[in-house]
DRENNUZA-804711 format. One line per 4 residues: number of its first residue (from 0); their letters; for each residue x, y, z of C-alpha. Coordinates in Angstrom, 3 decimals. Example, Ala and Ser with C-alpha at 12.3 -4.5 7.8 and 13.67 -1.06 7.14 Angstrom:
DRENNUZA-804711
0> as> 12.300,-4.500,7.800 | 13.670,-1.060,7.140 .
This chain:
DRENNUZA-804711
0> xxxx> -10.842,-8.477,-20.598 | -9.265,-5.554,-22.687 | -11.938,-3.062,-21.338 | -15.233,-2.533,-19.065 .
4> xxxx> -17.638,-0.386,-19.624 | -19.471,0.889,-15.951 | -23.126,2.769,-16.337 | -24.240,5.350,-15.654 .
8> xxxx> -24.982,4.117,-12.242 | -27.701,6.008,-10.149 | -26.591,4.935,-6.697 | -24.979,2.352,-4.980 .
12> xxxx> -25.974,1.102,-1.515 | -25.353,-1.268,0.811 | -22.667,-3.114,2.616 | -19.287,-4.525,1.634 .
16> xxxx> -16.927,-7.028,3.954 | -13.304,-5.590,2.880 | -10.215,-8.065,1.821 | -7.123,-7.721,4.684 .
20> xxxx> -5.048,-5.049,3.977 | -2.137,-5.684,1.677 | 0.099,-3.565,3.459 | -0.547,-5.586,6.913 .
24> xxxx> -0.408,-9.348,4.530 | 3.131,-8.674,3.539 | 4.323,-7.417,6.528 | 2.829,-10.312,8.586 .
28> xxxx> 4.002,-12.991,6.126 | 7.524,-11.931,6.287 | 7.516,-11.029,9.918 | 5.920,-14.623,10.512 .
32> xxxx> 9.018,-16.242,8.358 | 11.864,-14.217,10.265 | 10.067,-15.278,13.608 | 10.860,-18.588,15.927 .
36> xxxx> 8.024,-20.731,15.496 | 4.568,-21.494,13.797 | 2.430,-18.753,12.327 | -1.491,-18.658,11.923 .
40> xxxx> -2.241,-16.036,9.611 | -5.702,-14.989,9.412 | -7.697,-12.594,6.870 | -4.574,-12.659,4.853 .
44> xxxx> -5.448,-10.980,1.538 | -5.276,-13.122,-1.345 | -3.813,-10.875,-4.676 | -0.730,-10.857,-6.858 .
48> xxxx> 1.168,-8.626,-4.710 | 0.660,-11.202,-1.944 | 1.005,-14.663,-3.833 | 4.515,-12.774,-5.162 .
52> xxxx> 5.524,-12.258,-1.387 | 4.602,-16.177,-0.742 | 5.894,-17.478,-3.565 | 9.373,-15.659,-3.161 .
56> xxxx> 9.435,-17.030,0.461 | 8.418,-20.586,-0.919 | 11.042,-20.155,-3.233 | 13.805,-19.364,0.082 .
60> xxxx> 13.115,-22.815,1.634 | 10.018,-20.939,3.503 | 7.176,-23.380,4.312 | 4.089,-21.249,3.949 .
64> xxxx> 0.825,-23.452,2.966 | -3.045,-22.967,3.532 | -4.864,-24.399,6.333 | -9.031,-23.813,6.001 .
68> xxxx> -9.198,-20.208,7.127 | -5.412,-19.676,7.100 | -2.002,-19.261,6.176 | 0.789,-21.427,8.104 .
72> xxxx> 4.242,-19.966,8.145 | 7.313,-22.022,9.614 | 9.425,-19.331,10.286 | 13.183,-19.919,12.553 .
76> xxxx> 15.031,-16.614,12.079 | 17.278,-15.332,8.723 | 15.539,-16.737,5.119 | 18.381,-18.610,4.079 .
80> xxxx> 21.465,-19.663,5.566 | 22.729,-22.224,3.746 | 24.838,-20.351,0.839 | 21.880,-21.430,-1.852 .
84> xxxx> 22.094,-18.882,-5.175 | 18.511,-17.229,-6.111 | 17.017,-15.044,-8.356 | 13.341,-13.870,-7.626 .
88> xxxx> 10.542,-11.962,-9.514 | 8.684,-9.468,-7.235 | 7.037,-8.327,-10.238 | 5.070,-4.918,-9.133 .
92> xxxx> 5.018,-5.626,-5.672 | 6.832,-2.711,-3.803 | 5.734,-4.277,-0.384 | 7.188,-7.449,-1.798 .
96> xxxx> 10.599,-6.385,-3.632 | 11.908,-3.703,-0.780 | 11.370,-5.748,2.543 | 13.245,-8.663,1.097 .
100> xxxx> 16.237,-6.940,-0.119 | 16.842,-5.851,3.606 | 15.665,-9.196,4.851 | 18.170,-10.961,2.481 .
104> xxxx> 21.102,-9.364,4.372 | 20.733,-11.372,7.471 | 21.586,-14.917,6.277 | 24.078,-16.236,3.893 .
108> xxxx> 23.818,-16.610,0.565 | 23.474,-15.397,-3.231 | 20.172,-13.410,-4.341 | 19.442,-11.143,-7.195 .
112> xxxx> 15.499,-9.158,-6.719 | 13.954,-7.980,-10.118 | 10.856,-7.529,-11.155 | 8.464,-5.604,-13.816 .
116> xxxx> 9.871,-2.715,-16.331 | 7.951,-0.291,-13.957 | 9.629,-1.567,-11.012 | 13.113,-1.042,-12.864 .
120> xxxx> 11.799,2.192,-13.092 | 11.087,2.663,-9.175 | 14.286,4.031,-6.497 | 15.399,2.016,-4.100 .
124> xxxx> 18.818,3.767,-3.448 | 17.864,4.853,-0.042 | 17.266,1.613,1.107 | 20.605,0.084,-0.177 .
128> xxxx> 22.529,2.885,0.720 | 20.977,2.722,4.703 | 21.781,-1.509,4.116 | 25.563,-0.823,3.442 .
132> xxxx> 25.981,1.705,6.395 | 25.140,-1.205,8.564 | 27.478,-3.217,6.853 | 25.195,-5.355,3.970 .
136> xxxx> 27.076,-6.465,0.923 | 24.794,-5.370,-2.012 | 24.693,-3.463,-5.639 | 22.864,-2.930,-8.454 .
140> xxxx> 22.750,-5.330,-11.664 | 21.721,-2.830,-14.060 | 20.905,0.596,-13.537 | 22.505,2.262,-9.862 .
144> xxxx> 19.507,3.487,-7.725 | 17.170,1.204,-9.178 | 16.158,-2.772,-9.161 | 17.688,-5.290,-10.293 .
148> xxxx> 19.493,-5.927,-6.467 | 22.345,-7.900,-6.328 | 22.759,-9.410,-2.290 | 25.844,-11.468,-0.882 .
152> xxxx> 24.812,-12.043,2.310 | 27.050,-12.634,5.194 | 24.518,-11.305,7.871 | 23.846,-7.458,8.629 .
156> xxxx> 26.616,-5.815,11.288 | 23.592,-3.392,12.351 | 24.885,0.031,14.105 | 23.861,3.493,13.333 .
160> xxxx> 22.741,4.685,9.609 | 20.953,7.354,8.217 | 17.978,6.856,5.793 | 15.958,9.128,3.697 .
164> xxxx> 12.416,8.823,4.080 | 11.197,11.611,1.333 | 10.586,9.434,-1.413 | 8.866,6.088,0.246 .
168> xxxx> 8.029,5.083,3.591 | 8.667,1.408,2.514 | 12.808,2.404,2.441 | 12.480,3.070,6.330 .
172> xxxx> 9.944,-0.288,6.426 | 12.182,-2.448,5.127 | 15.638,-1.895,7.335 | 13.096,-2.090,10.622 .
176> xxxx> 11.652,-5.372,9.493 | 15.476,-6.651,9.804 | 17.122,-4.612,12.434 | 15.990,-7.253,15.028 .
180> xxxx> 17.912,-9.985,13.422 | 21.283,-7.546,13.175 | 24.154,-8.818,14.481 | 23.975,-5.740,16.788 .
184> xxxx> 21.661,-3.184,17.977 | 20.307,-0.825,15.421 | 19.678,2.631,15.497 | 18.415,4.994,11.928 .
188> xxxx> 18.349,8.403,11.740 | 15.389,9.982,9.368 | 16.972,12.535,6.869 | 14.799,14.472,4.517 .
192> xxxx> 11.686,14.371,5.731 | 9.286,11.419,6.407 | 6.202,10.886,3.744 | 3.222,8.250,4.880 .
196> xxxx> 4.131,8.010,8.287 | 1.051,6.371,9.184 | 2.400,3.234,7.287 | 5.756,2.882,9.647 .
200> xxxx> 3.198,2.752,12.638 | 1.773,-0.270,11.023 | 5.197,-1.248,10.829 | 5.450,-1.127,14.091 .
204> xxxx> 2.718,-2.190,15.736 | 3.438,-5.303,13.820 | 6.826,-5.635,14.932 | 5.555,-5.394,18.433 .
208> xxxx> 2.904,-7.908,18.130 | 6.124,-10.285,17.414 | 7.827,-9.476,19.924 | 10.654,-6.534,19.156 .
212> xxxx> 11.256,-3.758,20.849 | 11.378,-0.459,19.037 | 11.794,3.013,20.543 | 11.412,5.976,18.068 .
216> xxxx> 11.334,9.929,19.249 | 8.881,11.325,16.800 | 9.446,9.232,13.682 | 12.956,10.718,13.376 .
220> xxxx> 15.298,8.075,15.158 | 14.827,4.466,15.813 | 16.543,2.354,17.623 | 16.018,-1.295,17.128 .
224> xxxx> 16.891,-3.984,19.967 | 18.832,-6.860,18.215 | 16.616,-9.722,20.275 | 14.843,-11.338,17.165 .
228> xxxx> 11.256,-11.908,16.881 | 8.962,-14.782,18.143 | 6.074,-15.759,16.793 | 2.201,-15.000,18.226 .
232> xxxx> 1.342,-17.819,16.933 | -1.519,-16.189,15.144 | -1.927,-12.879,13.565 | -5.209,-11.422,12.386 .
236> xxxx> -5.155,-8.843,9.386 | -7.605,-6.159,9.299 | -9.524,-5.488,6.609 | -7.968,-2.779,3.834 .
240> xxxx> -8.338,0.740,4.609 | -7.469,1.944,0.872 | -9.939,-0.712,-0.636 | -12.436,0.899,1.615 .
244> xxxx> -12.042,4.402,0.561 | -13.989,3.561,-2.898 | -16.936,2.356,-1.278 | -17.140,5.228,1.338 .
248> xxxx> -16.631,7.235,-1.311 | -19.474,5.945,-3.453 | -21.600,6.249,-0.438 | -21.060,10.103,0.032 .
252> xxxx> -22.110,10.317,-3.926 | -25.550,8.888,-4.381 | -27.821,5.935,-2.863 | -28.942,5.409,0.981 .
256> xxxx> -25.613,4.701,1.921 | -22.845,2.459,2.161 | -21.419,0.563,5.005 | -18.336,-1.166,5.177 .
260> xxxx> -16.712,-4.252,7.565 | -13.347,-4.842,8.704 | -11.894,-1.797,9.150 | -12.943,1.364,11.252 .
264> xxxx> -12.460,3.874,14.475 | -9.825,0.748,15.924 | -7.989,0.719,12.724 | -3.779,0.565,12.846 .
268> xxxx> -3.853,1.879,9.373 | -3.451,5.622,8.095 | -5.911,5.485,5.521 | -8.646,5.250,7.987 .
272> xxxx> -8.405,8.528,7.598 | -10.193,8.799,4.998 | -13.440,9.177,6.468 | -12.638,12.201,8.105 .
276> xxxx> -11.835,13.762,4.421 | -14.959,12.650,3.544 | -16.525,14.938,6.957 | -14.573,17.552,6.242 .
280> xxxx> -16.067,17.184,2.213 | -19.701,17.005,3.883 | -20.465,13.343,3.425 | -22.592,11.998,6.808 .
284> xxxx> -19.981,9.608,8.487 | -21.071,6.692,11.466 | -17.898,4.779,12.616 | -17.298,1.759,14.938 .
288> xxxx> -14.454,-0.099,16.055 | -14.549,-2.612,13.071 | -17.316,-0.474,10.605 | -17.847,2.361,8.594 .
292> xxxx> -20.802,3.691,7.190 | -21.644,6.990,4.960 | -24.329,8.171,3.192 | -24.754,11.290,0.937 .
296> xxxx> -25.273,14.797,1.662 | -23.595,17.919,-0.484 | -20.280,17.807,-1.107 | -17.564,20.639,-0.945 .
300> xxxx> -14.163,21.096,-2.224 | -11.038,21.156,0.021 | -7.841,21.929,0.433 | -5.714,19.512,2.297 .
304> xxxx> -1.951,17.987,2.760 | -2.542,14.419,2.273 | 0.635,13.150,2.200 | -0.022,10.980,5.356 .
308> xxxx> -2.792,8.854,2.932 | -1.333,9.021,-0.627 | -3.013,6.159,-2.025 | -6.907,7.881,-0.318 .
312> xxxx> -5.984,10.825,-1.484 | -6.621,9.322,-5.141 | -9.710,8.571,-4.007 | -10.334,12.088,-3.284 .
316> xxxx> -9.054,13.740,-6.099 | -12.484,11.562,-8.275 | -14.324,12.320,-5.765 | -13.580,16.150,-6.364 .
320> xxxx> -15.588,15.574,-9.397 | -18.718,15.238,-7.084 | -17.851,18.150,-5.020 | -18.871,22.089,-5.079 .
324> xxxx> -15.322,24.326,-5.855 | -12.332,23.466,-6.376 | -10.104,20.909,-4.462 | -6.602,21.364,-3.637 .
328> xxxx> -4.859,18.192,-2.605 | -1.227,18.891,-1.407 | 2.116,17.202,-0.701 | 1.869,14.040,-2.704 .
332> xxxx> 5.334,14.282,-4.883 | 5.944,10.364,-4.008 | 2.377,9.647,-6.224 | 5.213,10.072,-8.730 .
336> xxxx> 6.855,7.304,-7.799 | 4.266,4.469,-7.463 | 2.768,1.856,-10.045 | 2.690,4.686,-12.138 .
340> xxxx> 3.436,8.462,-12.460 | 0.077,8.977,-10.169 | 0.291,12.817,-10.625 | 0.422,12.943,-14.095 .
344> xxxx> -1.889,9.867,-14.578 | -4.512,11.043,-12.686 | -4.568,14.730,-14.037 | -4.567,13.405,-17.814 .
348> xxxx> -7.683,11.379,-16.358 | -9.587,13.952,-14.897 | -9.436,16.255,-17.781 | -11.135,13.409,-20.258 .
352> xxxx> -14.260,13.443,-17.802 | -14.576,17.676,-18.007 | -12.441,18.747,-15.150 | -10.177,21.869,-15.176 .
356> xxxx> -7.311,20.574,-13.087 | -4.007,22.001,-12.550 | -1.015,19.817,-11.906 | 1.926,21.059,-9.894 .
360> xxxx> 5.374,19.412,-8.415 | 3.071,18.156,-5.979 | -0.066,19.100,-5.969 | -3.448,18.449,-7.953 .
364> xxxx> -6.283,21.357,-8.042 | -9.361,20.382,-9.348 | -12.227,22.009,-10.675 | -15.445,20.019,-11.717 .
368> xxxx> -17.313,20.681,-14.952 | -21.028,21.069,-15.039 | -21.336,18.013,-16.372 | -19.263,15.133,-16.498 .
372> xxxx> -18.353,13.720,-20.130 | -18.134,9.931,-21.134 | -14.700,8.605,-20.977 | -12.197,6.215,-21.944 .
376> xxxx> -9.964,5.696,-18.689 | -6.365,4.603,-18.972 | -4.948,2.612,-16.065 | -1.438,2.334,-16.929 .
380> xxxx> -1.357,-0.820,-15.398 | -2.115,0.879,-11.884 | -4.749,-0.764,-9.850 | -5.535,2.233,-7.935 .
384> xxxx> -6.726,4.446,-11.175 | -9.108,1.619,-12.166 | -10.568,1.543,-8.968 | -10.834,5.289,-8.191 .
388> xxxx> -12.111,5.769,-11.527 | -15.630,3.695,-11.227 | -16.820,5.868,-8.838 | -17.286,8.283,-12.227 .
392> xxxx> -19.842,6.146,-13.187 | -21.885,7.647,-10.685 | -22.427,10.815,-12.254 | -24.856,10.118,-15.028 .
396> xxxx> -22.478,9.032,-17.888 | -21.044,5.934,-18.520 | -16.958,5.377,-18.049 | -15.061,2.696,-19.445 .
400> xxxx> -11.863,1.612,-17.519 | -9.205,0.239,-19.700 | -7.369,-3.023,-18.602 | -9.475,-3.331,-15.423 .
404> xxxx> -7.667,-6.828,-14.440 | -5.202,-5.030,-12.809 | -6.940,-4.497,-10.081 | -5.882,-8.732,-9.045 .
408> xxxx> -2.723,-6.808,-7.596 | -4.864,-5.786,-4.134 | -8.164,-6.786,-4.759 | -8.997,-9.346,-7.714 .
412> xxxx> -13.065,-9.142,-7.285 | -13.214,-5.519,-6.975 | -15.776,-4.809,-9.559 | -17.693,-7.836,-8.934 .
416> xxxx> -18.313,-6.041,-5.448 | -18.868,-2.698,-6.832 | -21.260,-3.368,-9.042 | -23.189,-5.574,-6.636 .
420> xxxx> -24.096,-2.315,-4.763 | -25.951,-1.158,-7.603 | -29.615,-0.279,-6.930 | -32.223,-1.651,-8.449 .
């Protein structure tokens, strides 16, 4: 489908049982393969950025297969360590591409990581430059800085490194998800700042629940016992946190409310967050340990540093549509470096439907029109624009999103579940 065309919706209520998070899948699957034993996976989202993440590991010797209401993973330690030679496709899948190139260190063998033109266009110099410090053999088969990844593996010394954390979160992400297997203790130093911190607590808490020990003095040094992981023997994965944000969101717009399962006040991930944006915005907000629910009530702008929930905070800047004043979202340079140029995409969007908005270095203000305009949307390939941008549908025009299969990256039936909501 080229193009789909949503309302003008009056309201959407109800309740919606979420996919597991993507960011918890890929970390599980890989943690599961690096671990001694079997793996039960459970909840694990099914997408493209997941299926790229099993079929890479299928493609290492990895036995991962489906049982019923789960994924099995065989996992015994480094990937590969018989010498083997192979080249793997992570197409778009950041969560995917970055977390292998460290994990590819610890065996032996021959590997070269590419993926889509957009990923070619996406760092990951940090990450190979903290890999070499600890003694990884790796370079770049094109451009320096960027993917392709060339890895000879000979296992990874470990020691000390420093890393910079000011572009991605997932640079940081990636070396912990190794440093067990090192041949010696690891310890990184944090240089530059650290954006989305919330998602290196997933990290952790992961990394726990298979058994490493991690000590970290506020997000600025790690250090990383080199005792290997074990496995659970099963691992649940909540439901996603960002996925959620467009229903909660649609719930603080219009209808009697909207409630969603699988993620809520128990939640390991920083996007959970997002429901206290939507307080803070006015929106009427019931949480439990597994639940969220809102319902509308008058919206206000804001002006908040959201770099702790950069993929919310896209949510936030449609939802400014809906809001009284202006809203300031701050602090979200690394938008610039995601599926797309998030920044640039989402102010170009915005401006189709009436807004006044005002894009800085890193920063979106944005002022809502009387009355919103029917639009065209362009995704630029970026499941998170396609899905932010139905929730304009709710405000009396219709909106058509262009290219809205990309949403099969994190969640393939999103607009089958949106537009089941719809009253009446």
């Amino acid at each position: 489908m080229d193009a789909l065309t949503l309302g003008p919706i009056k309201s959407l209520s109800g309740e919606v049982r979420l996919p597991g998070s993507k960011s918890i899948s890929n970390r599980a699957l890989l943690l599961a393969a690096l671990a001694r034993g079997r793996t039960r996976i459970l909840n694990l989202l099914d997408s493209e950025d997941t299926e790229l993440m099993r079929r890479a590991l299928n493609a290492l010797g990895i036995a991962v297969t489906q049982d019923r209401d789960a994924w099995v993973v065989e996992g015994g330690g480094p990937l590969v360590t018989d010498g083997r030679c192979v080249e793997l496709n992570l197409g778009l899948a950041g969560t995917a591409m970055r977390p292998l190139v460290a994990a590819l260190t610890l065996g032996n063998g021959e590997f070269v990581l590419d993926g889509t033109p957009r990923m070619r266009e996406r760092p990951i110099g940090p990450l190979v430059d903290a890999l070499r410090a600890l003694g990884a053999d790796l370079d770049y088969a094109a451009t320096a800085g960027y993917p392709p990844v060339r890895i000879r593996a000979g296992g990874l010394a470990g020691g000390e490194a420093e890393i910079d954390g000011s572009l991605s979160s997932q640079f940081l992400t990636s070396v912990l998800l190794a440093a067990p297997l090192a041949q010696r203790p690891v310890t990184l130093r944090v240089h530059g700042g650290l954006v989305s911190k919330p998602y290196i607590d997933i990290t952790l808490d992961l990394m726990s629940r298979f058994g490493a020990a991690v000590h970290h003095v506020g997000h600025q040094r790690f250090e990383v016992a080199n005792e290997g992981y074990r496995s659970p023997g099963e691992c649940l994965v909540e439901g996603d946190a960002s996925s959620a944000t467009y229903f909660l969101a649609a719930g603080a717009i219009a209808g009697r409310g909207v409630r969603v399962e699988g993620v809520g006040a128990a939640s390991i991930q920083g996007d959970a967050a997002f429901a206290a944006v939507l307080e803070a915005m006015g929106a009427r907000v019931e949480r439990s340990a597994t639940s969220v629910a809102v319902k509308p009530a008058p919206l206000s702008g804001i002006d908040a540093d959201l770099n702790h929930i950069p993929d919310a905070a896209m949510t936030v800047a449609v939802l400014a549509l809906f809001a009284k004043g202006v809203t300031r979202i701050g602090n979200i340079a690394n938008w610039r470096v995601k599926e797309t140029d998030r920044l640039s995409a989402m102010a170009q969007e915005l401006r189709k439907l009436g807004a006044e908005v005002e894009e800085g270095p890193d920063y979106l203000a944005i002022e809502p029109p009387a009355t919103l305009r029917p639009a065209t949307i362009e995704t630029y390939g970026d499941h998170r624009m396609a899905m932010c941008f139905s929730l304009a549908a709710l405000g009396g025009v219709p909106v058509t999103i262009k290219n809205p299969g990309c949403v099969a990256k994190t969640f393939p039936d999103y607009f089958e579940k949106f537009t089941g909501l719809i009253d009446g």
